[in-house]
HTML snippet that shows the backbone in 3Dmol.js (N, CA, C, O; Angstrom):
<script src="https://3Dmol.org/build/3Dmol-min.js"></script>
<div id="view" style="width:600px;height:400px;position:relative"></div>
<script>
const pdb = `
ATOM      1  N   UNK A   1      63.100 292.463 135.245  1.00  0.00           N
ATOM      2  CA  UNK A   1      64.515 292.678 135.356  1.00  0.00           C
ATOM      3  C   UNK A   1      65.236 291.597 134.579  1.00  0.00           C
ATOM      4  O   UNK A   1      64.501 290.673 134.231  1.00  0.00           O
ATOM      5  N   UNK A   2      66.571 291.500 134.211  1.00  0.00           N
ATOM      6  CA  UNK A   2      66.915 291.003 133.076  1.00  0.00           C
ATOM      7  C   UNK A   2      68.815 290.925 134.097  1.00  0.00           C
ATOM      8  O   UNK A   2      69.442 291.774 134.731  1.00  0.00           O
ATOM      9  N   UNK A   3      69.001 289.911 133.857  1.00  0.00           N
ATOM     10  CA  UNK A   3      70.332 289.946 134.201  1.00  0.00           C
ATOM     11  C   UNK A   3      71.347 288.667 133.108  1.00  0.00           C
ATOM     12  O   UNK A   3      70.881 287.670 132.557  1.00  0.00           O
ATOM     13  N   UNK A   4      72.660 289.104 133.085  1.00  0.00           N
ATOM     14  CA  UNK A   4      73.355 288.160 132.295  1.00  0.00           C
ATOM     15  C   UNK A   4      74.551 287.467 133.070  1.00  0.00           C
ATOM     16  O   UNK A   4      75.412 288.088 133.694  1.00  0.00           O
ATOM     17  N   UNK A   5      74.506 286.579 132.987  1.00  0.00           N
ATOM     18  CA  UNK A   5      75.560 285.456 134.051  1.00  0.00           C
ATOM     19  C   UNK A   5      76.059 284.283 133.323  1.00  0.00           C
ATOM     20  O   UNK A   5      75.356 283.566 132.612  1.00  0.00           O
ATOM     21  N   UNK A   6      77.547 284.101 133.583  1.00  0.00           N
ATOM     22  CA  UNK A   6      78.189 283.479 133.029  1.00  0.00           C
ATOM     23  C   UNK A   6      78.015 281.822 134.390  1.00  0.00           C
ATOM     24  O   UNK A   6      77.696 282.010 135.564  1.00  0.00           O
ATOM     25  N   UNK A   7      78.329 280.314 133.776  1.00  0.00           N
ATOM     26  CA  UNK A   7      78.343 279.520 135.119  1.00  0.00           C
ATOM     27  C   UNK A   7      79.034 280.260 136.226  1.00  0.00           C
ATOM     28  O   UNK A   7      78.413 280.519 137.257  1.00  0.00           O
ATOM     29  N   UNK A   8      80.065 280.551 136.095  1.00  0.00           N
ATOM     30  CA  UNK A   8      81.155 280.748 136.701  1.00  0.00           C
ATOM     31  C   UNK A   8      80.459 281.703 137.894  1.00  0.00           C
ATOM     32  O   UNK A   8      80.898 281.513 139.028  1.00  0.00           O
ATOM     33  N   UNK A   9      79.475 282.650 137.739  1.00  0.00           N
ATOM     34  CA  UNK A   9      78.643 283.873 138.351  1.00  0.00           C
ATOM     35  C   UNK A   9      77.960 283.781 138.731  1.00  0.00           C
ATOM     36  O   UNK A   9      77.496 284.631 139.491  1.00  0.00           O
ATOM     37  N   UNK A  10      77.314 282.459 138.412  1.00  0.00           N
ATOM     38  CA  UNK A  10      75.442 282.885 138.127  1.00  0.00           C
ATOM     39  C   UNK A  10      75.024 283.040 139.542  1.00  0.00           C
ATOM     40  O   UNK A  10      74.168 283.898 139.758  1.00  0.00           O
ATOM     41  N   UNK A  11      75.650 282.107 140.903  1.00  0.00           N
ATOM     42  CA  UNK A  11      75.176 282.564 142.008  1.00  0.00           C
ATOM     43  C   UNK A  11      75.072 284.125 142.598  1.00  0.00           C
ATOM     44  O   UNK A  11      74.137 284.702 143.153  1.00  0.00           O
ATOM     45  N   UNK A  12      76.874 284.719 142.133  1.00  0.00           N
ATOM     46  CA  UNK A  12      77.186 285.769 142.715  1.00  0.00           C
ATOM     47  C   UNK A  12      75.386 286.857 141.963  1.00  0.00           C
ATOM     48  O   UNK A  12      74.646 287.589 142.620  1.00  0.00           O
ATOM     49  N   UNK A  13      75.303 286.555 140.734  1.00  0.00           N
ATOM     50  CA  UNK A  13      74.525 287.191 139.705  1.00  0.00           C
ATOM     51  C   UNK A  13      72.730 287.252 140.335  1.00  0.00           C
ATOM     52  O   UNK A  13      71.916 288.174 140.278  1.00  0.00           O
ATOM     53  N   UNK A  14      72.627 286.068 140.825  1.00  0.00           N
ATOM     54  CA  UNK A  14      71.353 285.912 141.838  1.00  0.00           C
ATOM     55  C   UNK A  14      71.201 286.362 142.908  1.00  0.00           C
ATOM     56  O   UNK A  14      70.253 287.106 143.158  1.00  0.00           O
ATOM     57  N   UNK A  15      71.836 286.119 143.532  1.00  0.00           N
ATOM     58  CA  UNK A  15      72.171 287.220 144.345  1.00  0.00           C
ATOM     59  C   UNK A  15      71.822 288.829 144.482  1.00  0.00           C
ATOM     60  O   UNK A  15      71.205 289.650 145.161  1.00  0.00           O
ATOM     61  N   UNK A  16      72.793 288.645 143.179  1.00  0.00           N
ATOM     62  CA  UNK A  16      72.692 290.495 143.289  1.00  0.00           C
ATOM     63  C   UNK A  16      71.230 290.881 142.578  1.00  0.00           C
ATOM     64  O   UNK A  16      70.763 292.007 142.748  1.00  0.00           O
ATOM     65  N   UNK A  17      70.540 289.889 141.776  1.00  0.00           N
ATOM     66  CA  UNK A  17      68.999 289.952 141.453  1.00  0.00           C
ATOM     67  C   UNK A  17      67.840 289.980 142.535  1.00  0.00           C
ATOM     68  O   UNK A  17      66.725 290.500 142.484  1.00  0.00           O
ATOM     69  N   UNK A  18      68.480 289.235 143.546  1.00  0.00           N
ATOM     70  CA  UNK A  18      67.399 289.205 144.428  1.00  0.00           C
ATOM     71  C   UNK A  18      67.646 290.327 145.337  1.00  0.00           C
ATOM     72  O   UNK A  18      66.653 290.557 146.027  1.00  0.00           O
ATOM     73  N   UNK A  19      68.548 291.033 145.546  1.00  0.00           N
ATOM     74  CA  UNK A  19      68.850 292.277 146.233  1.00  0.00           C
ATOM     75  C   UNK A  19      67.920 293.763 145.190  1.00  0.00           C
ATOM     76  O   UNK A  19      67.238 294.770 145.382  1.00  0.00           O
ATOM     77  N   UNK A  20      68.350 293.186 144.405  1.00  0.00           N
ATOM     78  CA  UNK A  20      67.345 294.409 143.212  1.00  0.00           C
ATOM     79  C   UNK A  20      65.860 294.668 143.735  1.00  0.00           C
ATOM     80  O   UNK A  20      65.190 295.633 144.105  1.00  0.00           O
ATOM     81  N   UNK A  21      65.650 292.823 143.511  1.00  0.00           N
ATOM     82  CA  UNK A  21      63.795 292.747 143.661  1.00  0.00           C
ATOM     83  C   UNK A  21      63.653 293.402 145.205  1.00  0.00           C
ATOM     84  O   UNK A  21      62.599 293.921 145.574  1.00  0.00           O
ATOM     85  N   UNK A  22      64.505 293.340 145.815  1.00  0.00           N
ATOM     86  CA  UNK A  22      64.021 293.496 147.207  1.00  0.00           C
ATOM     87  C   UNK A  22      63.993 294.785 147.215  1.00  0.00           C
ATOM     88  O   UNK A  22      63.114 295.233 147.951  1.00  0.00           O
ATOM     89  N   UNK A  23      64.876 295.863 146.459  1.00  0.00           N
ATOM     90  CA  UNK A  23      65.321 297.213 147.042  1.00  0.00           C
ATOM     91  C   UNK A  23      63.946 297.820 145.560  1.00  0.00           C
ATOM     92  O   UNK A  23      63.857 299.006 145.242  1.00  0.00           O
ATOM     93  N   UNK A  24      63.459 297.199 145.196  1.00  0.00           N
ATOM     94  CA  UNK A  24      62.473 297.732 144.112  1.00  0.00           C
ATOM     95  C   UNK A  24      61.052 297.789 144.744  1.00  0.00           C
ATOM     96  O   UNK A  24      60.172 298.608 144.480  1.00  0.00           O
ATOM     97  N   UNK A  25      60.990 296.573 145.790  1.00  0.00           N
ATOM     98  CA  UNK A  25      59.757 296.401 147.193  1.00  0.00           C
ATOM     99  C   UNK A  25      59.559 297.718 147.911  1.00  0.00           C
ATOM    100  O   UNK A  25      58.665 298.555 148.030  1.00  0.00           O
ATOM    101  N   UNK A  26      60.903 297.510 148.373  1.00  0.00           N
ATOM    102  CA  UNK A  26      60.958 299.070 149.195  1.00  0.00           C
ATOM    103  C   UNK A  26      60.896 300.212 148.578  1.00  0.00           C
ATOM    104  O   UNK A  26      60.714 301.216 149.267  1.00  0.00           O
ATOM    105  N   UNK A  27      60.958 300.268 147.918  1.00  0.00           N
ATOM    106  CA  UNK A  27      61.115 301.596 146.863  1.00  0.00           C
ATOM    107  C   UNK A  27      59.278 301.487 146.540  1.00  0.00           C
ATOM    108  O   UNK A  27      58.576 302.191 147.266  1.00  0.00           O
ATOM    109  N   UNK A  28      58.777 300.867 145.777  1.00  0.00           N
ATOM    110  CA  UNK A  28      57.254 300.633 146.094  1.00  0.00           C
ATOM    111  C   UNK A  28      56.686 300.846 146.972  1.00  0.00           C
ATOM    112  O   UNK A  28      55.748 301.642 146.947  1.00  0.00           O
ATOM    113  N   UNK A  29      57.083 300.166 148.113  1.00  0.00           N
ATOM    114  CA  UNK A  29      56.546 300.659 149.672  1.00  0.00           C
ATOM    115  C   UNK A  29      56.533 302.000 150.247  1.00  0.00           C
ATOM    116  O   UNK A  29      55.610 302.592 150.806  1.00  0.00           O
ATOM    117  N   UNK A  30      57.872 302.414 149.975  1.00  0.00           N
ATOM    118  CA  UNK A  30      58.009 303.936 150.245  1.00  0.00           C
ATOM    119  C   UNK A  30      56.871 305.253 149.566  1.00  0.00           C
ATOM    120  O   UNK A  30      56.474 306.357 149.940  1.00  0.00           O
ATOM    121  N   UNK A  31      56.734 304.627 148.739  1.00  0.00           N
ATOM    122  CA  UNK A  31      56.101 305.837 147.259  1.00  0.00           C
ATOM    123  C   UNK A  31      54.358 304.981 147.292  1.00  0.00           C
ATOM    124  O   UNK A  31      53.547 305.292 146.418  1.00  0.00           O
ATOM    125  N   UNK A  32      54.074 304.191 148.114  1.00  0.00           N
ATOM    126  CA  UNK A  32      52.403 304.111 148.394  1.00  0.00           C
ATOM    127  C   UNK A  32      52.140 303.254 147.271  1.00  0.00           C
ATOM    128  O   UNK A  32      51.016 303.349 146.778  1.00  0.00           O
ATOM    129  N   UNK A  33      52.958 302.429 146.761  1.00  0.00           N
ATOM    130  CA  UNK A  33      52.735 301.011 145.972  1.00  0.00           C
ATOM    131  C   UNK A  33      52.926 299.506 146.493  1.00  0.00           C
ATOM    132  O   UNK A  33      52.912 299.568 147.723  1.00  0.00           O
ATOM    133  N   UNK A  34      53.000 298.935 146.312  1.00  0.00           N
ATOM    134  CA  UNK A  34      52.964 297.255 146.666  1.00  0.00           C
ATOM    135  C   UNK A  34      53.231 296.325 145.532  1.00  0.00           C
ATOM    136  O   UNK A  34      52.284 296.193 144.756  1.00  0.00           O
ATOM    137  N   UNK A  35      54.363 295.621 145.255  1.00  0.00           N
ATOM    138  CA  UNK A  35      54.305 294.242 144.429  1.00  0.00           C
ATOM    139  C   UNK A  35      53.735 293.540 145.222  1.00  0.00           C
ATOM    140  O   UNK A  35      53.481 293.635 146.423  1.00  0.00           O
ATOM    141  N   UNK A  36      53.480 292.558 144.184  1.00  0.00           N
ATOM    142  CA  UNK A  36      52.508 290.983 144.360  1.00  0.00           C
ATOM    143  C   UNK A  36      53.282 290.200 144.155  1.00  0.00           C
ATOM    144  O   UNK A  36      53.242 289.683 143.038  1.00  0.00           O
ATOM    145  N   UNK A  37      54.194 289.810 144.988  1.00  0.00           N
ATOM    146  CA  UNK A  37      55.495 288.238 144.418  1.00  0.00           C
ATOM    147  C   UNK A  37      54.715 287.052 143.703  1.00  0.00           C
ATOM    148  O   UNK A  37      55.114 286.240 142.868  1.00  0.00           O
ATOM    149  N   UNK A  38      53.484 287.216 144.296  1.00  0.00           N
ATOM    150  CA  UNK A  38      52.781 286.208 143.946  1.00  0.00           C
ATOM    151  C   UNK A  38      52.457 286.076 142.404  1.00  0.00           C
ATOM    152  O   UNK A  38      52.256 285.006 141.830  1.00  0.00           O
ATOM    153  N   UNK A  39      52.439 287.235 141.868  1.00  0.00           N
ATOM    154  CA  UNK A  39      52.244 287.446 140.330  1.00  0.00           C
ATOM    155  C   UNK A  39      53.466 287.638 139.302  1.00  0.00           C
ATOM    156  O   UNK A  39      53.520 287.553 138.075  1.00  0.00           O
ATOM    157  N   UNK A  40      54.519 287.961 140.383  1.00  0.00           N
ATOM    158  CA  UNK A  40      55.934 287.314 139.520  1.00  0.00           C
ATOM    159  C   UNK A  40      56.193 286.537 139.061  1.00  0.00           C
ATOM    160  O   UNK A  40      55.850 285.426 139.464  1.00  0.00           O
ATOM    161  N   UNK A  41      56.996 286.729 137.888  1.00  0.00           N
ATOM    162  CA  UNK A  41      57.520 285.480 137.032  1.00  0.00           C
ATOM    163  C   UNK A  41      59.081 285.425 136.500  1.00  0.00           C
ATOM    164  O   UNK A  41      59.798 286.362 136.149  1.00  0.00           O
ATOM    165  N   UNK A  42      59.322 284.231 136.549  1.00  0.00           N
ATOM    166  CA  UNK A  42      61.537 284.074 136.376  1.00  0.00           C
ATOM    167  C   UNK A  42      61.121 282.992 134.676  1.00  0.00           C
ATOM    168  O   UNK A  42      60.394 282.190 134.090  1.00  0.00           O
ATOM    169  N   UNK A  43      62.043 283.671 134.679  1.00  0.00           N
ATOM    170  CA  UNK A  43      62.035 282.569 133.025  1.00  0.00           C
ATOM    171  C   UNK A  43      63.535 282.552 132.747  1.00  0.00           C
ATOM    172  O   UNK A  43      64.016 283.679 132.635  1.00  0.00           O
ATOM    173  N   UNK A  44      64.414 281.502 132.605  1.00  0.00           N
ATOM    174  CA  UNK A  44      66.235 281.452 132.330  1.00  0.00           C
ATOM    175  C   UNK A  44      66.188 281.352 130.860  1.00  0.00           C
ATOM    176  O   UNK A  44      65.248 280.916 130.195  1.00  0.00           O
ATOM    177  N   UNK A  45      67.190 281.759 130.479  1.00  0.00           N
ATOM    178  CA  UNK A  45      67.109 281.538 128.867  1.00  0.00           C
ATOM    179  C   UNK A  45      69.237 281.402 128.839  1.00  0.00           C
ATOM    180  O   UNK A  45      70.115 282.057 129.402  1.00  0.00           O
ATOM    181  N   UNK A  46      69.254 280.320 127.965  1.00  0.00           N
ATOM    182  CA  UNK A  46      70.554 280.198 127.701  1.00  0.00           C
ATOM    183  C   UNK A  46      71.193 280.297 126.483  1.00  0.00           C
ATOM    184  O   UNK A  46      70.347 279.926 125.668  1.00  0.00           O
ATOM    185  N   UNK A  47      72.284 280.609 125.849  1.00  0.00           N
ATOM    186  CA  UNK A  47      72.502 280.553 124.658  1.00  0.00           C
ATOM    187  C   UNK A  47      72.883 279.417 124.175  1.00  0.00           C
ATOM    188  O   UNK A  47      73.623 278.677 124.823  1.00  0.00           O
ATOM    189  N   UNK A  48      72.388 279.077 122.834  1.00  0.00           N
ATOM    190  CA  UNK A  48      72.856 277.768 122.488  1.00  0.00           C
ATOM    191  C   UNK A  48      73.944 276.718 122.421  1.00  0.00           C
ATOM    192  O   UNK A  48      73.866 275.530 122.107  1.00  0.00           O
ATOM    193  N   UNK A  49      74.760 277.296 122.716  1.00  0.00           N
ATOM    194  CA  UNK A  49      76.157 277.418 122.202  1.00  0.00           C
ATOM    195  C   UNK A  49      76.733 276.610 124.018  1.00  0.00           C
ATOM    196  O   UNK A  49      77.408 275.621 124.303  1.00  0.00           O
ATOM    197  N   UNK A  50      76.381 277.139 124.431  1.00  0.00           N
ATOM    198  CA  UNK A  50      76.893 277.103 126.622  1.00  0.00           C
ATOM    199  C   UNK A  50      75.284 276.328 126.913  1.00  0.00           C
ATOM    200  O   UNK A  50      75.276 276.550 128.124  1.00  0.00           O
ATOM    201  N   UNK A  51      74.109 275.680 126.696  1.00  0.00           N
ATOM    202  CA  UNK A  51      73.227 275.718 127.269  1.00  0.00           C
ATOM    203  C   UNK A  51      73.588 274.255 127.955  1.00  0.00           C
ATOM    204  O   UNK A  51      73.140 274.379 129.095  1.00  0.00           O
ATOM    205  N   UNK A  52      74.179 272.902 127.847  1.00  0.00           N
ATOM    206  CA  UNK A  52      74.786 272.158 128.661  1.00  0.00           C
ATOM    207  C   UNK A  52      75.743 273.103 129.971  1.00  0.00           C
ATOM    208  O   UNK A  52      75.669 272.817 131.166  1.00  0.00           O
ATOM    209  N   UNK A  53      76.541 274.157 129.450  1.00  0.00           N
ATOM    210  CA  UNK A  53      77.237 274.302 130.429  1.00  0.00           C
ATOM    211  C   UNK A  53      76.549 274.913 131.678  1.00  0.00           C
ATOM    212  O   UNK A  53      77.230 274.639 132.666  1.00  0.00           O
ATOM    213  N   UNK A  54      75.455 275.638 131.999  1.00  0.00           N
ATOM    214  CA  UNK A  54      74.881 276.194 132.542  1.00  0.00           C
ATOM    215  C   UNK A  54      74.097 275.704 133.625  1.00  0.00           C
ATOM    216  O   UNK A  54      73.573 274.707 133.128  1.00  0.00           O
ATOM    217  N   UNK A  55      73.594 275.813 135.088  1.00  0.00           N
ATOM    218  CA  UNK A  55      73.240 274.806 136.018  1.00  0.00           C
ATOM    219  C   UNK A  55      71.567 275.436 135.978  1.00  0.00           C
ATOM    220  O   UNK A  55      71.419 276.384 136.748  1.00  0.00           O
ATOM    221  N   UNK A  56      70.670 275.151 135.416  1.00  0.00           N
ATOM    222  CA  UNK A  56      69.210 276.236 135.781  1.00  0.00           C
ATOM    223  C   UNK A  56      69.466 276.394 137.181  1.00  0.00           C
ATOM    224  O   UNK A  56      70.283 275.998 138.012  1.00  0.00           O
ATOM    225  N   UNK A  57      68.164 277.336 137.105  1.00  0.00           N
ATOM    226  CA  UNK A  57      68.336 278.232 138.198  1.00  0.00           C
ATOM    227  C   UNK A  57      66.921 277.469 139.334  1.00  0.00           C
ATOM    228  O   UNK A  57      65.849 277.471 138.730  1.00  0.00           O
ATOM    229  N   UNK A  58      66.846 276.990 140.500  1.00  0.00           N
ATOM    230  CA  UNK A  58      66.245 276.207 141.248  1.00  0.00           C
ATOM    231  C   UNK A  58      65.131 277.409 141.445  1.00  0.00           C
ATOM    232  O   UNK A  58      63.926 277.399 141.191  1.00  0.00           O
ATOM    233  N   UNK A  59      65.876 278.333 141.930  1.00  0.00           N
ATOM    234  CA  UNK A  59      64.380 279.250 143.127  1.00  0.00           C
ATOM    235  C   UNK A  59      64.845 280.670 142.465  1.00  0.00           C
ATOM    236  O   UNK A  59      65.758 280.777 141.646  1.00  0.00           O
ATOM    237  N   UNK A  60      64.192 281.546 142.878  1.00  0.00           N
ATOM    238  CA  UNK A  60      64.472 283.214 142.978  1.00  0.00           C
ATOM    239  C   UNK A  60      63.620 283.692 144.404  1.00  0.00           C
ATOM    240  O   UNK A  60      62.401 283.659 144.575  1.00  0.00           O
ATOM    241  N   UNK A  61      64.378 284.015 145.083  1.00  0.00           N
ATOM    242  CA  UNK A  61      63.491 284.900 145.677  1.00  0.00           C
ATOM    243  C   UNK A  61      63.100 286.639 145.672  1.00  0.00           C
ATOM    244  O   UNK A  61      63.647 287.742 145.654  1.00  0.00           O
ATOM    245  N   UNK A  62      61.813 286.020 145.700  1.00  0.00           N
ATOM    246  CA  UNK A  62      61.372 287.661 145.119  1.00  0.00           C
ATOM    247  C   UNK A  62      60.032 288.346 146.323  1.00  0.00           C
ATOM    248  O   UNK A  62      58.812 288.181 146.327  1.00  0.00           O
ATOM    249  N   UNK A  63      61.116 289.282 147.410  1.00  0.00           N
ATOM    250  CA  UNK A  63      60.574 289.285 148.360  1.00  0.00           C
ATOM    251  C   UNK A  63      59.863 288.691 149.778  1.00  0.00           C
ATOM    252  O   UNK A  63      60.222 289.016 150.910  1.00  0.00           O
ATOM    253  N   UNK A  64      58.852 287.814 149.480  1.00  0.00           N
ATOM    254  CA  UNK A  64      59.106 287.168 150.788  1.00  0.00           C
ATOM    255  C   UNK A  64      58.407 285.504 150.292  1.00  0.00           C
ATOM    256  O   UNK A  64      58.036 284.567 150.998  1.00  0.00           O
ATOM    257  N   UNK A  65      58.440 285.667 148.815  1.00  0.00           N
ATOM    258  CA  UNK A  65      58.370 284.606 147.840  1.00  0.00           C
ATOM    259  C   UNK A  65      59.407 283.744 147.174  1.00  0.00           C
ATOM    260  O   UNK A  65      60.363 284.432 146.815  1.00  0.00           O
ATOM    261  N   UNK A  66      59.549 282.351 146.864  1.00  0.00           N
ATOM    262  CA  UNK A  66      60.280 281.791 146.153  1.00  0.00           C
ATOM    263  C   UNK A  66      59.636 281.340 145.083  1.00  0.00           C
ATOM    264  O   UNK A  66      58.936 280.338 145.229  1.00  0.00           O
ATOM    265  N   UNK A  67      59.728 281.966 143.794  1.00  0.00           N
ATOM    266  CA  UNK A  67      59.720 281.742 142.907  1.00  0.00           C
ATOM    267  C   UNK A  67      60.581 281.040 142.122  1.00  0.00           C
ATOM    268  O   UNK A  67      61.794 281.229 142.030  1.00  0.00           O
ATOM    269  N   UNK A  68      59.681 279.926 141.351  1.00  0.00           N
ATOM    270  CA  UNK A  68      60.627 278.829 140.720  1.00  0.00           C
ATOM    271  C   UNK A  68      59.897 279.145 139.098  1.00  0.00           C
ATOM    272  O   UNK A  68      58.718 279.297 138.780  1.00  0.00           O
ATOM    273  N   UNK A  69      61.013 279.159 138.379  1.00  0.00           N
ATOM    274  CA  UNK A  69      60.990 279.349 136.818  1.00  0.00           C
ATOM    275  C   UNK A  69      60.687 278.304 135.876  1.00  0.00           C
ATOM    276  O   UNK A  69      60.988 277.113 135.791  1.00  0.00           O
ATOM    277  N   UNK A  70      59.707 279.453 134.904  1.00  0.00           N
ATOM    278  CA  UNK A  70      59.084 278.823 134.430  1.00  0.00           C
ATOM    279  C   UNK A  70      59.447 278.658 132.460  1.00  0.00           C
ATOM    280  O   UNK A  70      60.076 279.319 131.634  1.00  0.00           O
ATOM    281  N   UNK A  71      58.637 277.414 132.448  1.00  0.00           N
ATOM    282  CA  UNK A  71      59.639 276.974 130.961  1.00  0.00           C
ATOM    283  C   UNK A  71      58.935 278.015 129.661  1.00  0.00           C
ATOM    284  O   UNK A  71      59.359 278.040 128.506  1.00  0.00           O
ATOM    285  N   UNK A  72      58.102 278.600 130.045  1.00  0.00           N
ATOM    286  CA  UNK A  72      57.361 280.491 128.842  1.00  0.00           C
ATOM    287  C   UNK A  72      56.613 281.162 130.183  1.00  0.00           C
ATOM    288  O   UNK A  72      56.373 280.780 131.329  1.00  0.00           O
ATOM    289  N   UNK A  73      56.413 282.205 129.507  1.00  0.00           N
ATOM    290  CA  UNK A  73      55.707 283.255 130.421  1.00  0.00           C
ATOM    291  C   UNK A  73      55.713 284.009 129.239  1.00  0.00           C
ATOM    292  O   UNK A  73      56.512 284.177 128.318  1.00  0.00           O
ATOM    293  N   UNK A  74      54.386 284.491 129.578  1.00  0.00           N
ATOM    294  CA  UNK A  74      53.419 285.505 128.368  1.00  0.00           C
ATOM    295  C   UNK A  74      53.477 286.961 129.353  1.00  0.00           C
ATOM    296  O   UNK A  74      53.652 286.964 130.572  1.00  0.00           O
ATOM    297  N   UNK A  75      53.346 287.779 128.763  1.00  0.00           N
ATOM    298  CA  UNK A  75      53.612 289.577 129.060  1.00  0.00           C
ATOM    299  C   UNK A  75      53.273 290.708 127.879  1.00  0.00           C
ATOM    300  O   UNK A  75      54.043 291.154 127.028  1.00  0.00           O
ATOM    301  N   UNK A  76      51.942 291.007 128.096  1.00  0.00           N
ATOM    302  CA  UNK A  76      51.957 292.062 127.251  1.00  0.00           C
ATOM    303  C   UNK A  76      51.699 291.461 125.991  1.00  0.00           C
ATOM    304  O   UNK A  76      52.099 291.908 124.917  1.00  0.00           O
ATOM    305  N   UNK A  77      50.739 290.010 126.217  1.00  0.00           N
ATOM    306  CA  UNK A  77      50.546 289.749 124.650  1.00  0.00           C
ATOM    307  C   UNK A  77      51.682 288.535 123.896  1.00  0.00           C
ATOM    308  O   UNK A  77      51.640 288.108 122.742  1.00  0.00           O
ATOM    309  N   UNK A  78      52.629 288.198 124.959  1.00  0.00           N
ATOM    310  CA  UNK A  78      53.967 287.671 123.623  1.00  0.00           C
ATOM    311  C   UNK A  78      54.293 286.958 125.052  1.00  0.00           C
ATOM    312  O   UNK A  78      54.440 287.187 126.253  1.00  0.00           O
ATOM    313  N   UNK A  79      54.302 285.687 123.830  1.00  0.00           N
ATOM    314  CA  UNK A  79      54.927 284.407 125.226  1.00  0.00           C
ATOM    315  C   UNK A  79      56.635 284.542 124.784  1.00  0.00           C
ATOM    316  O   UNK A  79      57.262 284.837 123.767  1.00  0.00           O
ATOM    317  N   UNK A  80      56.881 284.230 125.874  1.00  0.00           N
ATOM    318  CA  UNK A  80      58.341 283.910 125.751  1.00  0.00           C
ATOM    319  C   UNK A  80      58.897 282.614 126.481  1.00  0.00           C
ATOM    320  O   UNK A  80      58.860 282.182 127.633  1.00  0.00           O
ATOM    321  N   UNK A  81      59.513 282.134 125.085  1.00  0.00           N
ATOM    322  CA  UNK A  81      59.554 280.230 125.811  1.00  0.00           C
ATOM    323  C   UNK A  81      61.153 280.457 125.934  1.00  0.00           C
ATOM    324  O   UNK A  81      61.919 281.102 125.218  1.00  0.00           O
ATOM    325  N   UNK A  82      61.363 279.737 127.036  1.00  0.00           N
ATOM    326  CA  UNK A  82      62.806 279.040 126.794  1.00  0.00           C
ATOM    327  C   UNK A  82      63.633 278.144 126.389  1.00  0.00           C
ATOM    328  O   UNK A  82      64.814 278.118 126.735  1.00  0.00           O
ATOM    329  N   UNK A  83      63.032 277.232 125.531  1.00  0.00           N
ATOM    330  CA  UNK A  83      63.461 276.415 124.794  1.00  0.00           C
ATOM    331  C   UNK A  83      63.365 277.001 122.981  1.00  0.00           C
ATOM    332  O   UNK A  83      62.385 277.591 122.526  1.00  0.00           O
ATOM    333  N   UNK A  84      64.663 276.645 122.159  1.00  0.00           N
ATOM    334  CA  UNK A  84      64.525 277.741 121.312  1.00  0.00           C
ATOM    335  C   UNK A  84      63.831 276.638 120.224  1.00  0.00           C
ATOM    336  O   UNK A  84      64.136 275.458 120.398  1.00  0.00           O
ATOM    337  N   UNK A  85      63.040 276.924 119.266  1.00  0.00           N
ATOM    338  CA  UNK A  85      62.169 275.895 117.872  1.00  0.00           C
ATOM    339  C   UNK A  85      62.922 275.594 117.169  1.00  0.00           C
ATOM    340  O   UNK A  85      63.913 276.238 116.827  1.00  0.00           O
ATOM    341  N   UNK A  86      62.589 274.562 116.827  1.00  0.00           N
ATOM    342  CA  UNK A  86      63.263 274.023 115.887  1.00  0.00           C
ATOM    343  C   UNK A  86      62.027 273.593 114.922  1.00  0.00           C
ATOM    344  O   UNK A  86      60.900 273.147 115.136  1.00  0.00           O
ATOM    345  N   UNK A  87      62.850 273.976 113.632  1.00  0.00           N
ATOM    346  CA  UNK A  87      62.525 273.710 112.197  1.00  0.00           C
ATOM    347  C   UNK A  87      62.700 273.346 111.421  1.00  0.00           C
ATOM    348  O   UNK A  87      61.935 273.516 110.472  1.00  0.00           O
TER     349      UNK A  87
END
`;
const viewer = $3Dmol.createViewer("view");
viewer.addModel(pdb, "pdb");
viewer.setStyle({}, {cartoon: {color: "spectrum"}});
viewer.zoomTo();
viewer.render();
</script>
């Protein structure tokens, strides 16, 4: 899941992320599936421009897990870092 938040939001914005993950559990549960929180992953990414202005993000909870974010996470082959290269 992918969400975009300004400082000003970002709680209201987590929030409404962790209501997602939860209603995506149940929705799994219902239909004879199961997530693994345990195999979840949060990665923040900021734009360059605002990345001082922005507070990272401490925890997510994702179901009956707190997940704390991480600085890349690989998926499908392709890491994705959050810090952008420099060249």
């Amino acid at each position: 899941m992918y969400i975009a938040a300004s400082k000003a939001d970002l709680k209201a914005n987590i929030d409404t992320l962790e209501k997602c993950t939860a209603a995506v559990h149940q929705w799994l549960l219902h239909n004879g599936l199961q997530l693994n929180p345990s195999k979840s992953e949060v990665i923040q990414f900021t734009a360059g421009r605002g990345r001082e202005q922005v507070d990272n993000i401490s925890l997510l909870q994702v179901s009956d897990a707190a997940i704390q974010p991480s600085p890349t996470i690989k998926t499908l082959g392709v890491t994705l870092d959050r810090l952008p290269t420099r060249g």
